[in-house]
ROVODO-765632 format. One record per atom (N, C-alpha, C, O, CB): residue in three letters; x, y, z. Coordinates in steps of 0.001 Angstrom, whole numbers, plus 500000, padded with zeros to 6 digits. Last residue first. Glycine has a CB too. Example, Ala and Ser with C-alpha at 12.3 -4.5 7.8 and 13.67 -1.06 7.14 Angstrom:
# ROVODO-765632
SER512850497750507080 SER513670498940507140 SER512900500030507870 SER513409501138508039 SER514084499402505725 ALA513190494310507800 ALA512300495500507800 ALA513200496700507800 ALA514236496681508465 ALA511308495527509046 
//
This chain:
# ROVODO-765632
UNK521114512933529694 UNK521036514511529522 UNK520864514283531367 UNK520731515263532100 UNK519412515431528259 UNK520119510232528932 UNK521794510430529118 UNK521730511906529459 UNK522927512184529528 UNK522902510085527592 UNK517875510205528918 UNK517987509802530329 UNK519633509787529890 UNK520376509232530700 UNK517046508200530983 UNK517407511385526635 UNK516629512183527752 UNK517026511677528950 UNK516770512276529994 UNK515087512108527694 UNK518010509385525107 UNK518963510751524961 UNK518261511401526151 UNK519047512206526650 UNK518880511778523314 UNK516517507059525727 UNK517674507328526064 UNK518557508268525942 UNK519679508226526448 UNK518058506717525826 UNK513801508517524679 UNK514144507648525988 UNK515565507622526514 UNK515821508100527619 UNK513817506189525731 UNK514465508598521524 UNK513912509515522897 UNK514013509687524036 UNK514273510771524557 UNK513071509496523170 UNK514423505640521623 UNK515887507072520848 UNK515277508094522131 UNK515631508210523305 UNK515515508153518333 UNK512142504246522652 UNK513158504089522631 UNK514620505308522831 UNK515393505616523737 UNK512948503478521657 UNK510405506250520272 UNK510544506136521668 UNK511562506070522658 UNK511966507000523357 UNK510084505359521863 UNK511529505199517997 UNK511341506810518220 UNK511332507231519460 UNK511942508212519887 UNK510128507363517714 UNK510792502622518403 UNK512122502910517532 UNK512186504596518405 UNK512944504867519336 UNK511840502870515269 UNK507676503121518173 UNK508569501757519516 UNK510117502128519013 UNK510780501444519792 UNK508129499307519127 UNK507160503498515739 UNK506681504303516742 UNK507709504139517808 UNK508462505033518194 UNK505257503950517173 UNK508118501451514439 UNK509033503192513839 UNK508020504251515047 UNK508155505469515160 UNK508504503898511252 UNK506718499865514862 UNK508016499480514978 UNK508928500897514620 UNK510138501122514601 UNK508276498163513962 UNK504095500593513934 UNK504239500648515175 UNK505576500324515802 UNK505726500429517019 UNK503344499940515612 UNK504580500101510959 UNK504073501394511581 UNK504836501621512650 UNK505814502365512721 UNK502650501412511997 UNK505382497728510759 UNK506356498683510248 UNK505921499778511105 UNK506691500349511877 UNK506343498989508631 UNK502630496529511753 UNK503997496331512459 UNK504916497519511906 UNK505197498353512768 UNK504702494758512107 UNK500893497648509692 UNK500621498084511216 UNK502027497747512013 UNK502501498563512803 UNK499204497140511955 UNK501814495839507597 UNK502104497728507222 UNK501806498050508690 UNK502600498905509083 UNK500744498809505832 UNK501206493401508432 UNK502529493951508387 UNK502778495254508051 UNK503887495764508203 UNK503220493306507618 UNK498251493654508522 UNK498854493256509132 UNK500475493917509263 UNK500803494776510082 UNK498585492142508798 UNK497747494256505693 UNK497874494807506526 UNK498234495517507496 UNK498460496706507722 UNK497784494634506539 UNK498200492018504845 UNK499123492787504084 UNK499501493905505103 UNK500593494386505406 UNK498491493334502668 UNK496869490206505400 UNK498027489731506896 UNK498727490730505845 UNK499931490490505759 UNK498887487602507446 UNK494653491109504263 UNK494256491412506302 UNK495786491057506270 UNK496317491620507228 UNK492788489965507666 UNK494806490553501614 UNK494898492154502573 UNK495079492104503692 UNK495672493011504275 UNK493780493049502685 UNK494523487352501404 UNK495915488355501291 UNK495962489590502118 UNK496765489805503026 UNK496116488930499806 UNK491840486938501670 UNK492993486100502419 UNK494198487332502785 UNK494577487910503803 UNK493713484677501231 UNK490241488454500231 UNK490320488303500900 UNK491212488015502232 UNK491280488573503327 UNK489887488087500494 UNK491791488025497500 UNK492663488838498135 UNK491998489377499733 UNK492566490217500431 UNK492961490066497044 UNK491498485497496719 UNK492642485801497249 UNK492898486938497861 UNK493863487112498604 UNK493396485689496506 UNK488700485718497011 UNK488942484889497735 UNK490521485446498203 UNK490871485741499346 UNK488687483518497052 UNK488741487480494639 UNK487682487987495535 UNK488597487116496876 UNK489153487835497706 UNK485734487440495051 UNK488754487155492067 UNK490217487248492704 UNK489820488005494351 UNK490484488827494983 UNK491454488444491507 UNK486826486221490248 UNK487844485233490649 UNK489264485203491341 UNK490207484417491416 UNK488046484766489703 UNK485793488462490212 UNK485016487597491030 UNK486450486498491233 UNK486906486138492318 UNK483376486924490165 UNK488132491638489955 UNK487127490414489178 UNK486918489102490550 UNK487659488909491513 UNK488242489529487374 UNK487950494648492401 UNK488146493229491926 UNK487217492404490638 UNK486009492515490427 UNK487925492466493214 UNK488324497155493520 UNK487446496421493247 UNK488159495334491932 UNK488700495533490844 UNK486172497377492943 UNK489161498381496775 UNK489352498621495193 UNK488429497839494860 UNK487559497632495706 UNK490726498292494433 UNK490303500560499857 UNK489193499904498680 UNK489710499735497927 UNK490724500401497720 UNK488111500464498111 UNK491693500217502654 UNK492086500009501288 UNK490594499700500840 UNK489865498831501318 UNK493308498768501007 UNK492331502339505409 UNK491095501928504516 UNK491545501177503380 UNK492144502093502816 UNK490268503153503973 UNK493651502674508809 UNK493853502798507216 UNK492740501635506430 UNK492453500489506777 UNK495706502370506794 UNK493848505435511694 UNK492624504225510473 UNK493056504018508958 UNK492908504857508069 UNK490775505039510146 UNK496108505650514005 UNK495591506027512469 UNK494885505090512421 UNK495097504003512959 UNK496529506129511184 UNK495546506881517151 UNK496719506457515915 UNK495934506831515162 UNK495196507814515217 UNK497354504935515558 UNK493702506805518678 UNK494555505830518760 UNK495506505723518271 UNK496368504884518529 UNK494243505046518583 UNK492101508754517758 UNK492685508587519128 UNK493672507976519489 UNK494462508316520370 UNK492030508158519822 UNK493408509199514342 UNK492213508713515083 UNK492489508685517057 UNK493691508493517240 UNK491932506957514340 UNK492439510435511338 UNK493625510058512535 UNK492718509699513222 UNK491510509761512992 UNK494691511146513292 UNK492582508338508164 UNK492171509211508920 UNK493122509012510373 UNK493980508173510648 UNK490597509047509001 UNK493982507524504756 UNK494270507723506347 UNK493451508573507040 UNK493482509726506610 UNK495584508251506638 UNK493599505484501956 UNK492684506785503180 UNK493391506109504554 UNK493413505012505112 UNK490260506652503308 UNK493541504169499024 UNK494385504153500469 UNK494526505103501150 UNK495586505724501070 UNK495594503848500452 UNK492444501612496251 UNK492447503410496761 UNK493335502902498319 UNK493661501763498656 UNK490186504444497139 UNK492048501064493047 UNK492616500718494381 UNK493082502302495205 UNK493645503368494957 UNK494084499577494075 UNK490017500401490229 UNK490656501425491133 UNK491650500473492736 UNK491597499290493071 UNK489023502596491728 UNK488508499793487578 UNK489994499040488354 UNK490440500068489210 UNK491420500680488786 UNK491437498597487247 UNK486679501037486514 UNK486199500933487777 UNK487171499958488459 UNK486938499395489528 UNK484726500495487794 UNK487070501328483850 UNK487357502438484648 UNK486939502373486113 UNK486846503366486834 UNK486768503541484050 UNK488752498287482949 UNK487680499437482802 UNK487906500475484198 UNK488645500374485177 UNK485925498675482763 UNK491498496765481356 UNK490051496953482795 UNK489919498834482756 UNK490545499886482627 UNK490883496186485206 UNK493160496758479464 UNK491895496038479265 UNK491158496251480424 UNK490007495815480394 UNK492036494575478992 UNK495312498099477157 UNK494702498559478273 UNK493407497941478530 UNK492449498433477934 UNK494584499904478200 UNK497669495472476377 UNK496551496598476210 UNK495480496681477227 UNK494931495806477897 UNK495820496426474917 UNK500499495819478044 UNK499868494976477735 UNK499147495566477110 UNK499664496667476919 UNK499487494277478470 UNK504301496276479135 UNK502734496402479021 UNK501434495952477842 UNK501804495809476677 UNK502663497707479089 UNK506491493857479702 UNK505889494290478835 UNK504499495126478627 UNK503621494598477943 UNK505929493455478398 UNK507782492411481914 UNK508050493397481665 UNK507538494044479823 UNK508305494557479008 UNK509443493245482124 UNK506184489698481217 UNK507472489758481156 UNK508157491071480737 UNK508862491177479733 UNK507801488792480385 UNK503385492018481011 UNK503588490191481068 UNK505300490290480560 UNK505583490949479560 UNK502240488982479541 UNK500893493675482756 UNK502181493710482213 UNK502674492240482368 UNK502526491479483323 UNK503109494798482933 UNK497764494652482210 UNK498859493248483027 UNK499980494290482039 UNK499902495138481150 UNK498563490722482444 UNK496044497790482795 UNK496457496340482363 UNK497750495971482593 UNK498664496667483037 UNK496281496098480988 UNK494664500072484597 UNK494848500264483315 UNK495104498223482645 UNK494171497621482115 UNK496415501596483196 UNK493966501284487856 UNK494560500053487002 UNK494252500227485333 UNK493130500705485170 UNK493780498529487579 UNK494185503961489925 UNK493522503843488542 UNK494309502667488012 UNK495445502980487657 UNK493632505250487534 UNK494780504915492964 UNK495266504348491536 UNK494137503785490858 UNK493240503162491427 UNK496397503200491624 UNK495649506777495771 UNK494432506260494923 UNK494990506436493316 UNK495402507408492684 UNK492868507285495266 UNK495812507821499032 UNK496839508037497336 UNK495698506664496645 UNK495145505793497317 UNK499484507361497424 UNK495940510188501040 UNK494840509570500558 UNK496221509157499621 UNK497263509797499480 UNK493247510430500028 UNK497556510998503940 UNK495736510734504049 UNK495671509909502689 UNK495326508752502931 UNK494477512477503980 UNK499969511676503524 UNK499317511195505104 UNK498086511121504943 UNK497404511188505966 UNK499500512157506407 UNK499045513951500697 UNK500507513205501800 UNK500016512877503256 UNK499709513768504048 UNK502025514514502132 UNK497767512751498554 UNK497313513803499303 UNK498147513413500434 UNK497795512436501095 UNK495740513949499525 UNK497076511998495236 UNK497981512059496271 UNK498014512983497167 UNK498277514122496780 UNK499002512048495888 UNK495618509963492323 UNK495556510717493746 UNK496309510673494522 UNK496618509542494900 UNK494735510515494465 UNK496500508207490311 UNK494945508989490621 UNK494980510345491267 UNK494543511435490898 UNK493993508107491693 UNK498627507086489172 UNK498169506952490282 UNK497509508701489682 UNK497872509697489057 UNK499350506517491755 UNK497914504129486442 UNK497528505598486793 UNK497494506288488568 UNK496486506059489237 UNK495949505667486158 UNK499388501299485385 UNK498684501892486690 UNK498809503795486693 UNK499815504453486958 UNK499664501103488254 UNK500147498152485273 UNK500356498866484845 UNK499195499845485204 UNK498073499357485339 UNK500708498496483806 UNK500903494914486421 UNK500318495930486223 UNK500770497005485710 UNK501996496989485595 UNK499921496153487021 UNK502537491773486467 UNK502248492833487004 UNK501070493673486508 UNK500126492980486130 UNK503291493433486992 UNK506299490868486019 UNK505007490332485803 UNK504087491231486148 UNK504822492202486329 UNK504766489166486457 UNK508965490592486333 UNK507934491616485575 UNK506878491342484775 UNK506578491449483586 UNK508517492360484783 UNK509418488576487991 UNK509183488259486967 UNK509089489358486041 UNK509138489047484851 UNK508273487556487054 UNK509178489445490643 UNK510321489034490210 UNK510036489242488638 UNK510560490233488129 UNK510695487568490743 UNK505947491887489778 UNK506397490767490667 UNK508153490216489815 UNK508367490513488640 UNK504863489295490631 UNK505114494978489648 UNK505656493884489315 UNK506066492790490634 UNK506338492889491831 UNK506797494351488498 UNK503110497868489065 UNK503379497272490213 UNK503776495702489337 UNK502973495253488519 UNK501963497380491448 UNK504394501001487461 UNK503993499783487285 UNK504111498908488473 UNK505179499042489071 UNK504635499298486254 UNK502773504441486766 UNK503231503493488058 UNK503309502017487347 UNK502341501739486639 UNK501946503503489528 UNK502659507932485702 UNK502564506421485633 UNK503192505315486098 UNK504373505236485758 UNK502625506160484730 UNK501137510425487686 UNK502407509749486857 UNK502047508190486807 UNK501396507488487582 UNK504058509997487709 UNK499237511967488671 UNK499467512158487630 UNK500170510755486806 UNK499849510243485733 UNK500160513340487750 UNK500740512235492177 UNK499505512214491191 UNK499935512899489379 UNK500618513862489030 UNK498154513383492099 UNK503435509904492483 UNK503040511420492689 UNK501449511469491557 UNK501243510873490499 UNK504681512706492023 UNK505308507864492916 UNK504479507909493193 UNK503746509314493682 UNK503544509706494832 UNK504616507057493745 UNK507614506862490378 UNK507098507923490896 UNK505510508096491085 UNK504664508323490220 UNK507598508855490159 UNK508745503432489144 UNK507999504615488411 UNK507726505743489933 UNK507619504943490863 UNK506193503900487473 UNK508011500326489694 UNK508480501198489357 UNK507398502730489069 UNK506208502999488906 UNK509176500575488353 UNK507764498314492701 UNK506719499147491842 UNK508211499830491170 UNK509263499898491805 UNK505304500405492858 UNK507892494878493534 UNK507955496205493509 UNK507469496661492736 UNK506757496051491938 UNK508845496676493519 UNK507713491023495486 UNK507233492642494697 UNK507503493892494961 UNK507484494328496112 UNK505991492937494711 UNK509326489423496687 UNK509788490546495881 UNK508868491226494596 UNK509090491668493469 UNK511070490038495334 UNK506364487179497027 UNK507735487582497714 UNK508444488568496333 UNK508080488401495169 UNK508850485889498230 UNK503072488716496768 UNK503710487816495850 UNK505010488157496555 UNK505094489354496831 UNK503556488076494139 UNK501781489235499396 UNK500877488563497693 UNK501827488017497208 UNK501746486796497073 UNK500202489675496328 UNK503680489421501140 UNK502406489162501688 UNK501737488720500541 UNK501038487719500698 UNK501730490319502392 UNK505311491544499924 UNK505560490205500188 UNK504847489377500031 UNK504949488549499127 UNK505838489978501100 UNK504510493906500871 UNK503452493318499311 UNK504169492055499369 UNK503544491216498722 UNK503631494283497368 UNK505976494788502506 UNK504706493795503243 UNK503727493572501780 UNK502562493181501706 UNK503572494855504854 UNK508357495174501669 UNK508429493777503247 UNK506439493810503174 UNK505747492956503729 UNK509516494792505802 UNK507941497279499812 UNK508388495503499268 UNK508226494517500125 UNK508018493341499828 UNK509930495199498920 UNK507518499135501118 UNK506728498197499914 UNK507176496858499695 UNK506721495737499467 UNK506857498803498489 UNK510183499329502658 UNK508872499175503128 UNK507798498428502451 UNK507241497423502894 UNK508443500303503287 UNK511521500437500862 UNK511930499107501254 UNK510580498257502085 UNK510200497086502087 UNK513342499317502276 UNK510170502783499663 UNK510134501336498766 UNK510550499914499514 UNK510236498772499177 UNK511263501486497471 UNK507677504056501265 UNK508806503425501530 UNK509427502755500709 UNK509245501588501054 UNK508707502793502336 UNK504207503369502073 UNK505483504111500303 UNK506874504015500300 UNK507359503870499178 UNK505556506015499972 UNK503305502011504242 UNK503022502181503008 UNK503906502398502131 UNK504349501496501421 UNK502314502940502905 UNK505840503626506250 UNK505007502022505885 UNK504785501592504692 UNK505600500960504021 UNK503630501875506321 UNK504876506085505557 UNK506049505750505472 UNK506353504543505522 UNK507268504219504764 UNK506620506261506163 UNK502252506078506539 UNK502501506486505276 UNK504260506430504713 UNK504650506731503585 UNK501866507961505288 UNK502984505448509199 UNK501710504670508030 UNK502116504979506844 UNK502353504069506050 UNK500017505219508053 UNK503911508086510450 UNK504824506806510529 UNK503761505725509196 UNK504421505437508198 UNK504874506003512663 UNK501890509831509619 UNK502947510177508636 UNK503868509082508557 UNK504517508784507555 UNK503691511445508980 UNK499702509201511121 UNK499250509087509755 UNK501211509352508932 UNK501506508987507794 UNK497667510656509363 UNK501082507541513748 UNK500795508411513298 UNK500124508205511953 UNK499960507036511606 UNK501730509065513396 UNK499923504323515529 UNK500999505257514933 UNK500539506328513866 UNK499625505999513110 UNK502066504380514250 UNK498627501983515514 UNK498784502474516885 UNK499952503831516181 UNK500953503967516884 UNK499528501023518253 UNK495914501058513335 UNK497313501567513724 UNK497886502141515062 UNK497135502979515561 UNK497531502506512924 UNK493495499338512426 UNK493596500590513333 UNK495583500270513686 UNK496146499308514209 UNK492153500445515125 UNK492240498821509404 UNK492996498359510354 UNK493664499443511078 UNK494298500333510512 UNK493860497459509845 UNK490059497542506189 UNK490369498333507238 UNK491853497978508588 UNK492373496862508569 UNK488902498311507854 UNK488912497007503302 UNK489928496520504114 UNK490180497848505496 UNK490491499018505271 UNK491389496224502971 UNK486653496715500764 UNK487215497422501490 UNK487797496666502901 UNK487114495820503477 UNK486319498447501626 UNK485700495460497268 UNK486280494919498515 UNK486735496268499717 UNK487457497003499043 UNK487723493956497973 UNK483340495221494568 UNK483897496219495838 UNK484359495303496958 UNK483601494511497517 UNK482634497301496519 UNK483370493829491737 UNK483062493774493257 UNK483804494759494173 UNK485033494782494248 UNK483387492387493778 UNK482684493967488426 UNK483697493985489455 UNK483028494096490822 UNK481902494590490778 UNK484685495142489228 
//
């Protein structure tokens, strides 16, 4: 497997990001970005078992790892799920996908590692940066939202 890591500076808190990120409606506007109406079932809390699907229940099947609220949540891949079916457990213990917030002057730094088979190196090259991409808009659109609200109850007072 290959190590891929993804980066992208946020103009918005670690808690507006993380509400980006996990959100379900949220999940769904920017995993778009790989496949249109992807979701996850299942409770995203350490320990519990997660499936990430496409329309199809098509997908994964998934250990989340790690949960540390506004900084870290990190999954463990296990195997496909094929027409809502899990599969046998076929990737090894180095199917991880991970997701680190640090803060930063600016906002937030968000990290995605995981690691990949060679033949999915290209796509998801392509894919992460405009996945990104759209988790930084949600971000910064619930920054620009907050403002806004702020703005006008302070200038009706």
């Amino acid at each position: 497997m290959k190590k891929l890591e993804f980066s992208i500076e946020i103009k918005a808190s670690k808690e507006k990001v993380w509400e980006a990120l996990w959100n379900n409606a949220n999940y769904r506007k920017w995993t778009a970005t790989f496949i249109p109406g992807s979701y996850y079932e299942g409770e995203l809390r350490e320990g519990s078992n997660v499936r990430f699907l496409s329309p199809g229940e098509n997908g994964m099947f998934t250990l989340v790892e790690q949960v540390i609220p506004f900084k870290s949540m990190h999954f463990k891949h296990f195997g496909e799920v094929i027409e809502g079916i899990n599969q046998a457990k076929t990737y090894g213990d180095e199917a991880i996908e991970q997701y680190d917030l640090v803060e930063t002057d600016e906002g937030s730094l968000l990290t995605v590692t995981l690691n990949t088979e060679e033949e999915y190196i290209t796509y998801f090259t392509n894919s992460f940066p405009r996945a990104l991409h759209e988790v930084k808009e949600i971000a910064e659109s619930y920054s620009l939202i907050l403002f806004f609200l702020i703005s006008s109850i302070i200038h009706c007072n």
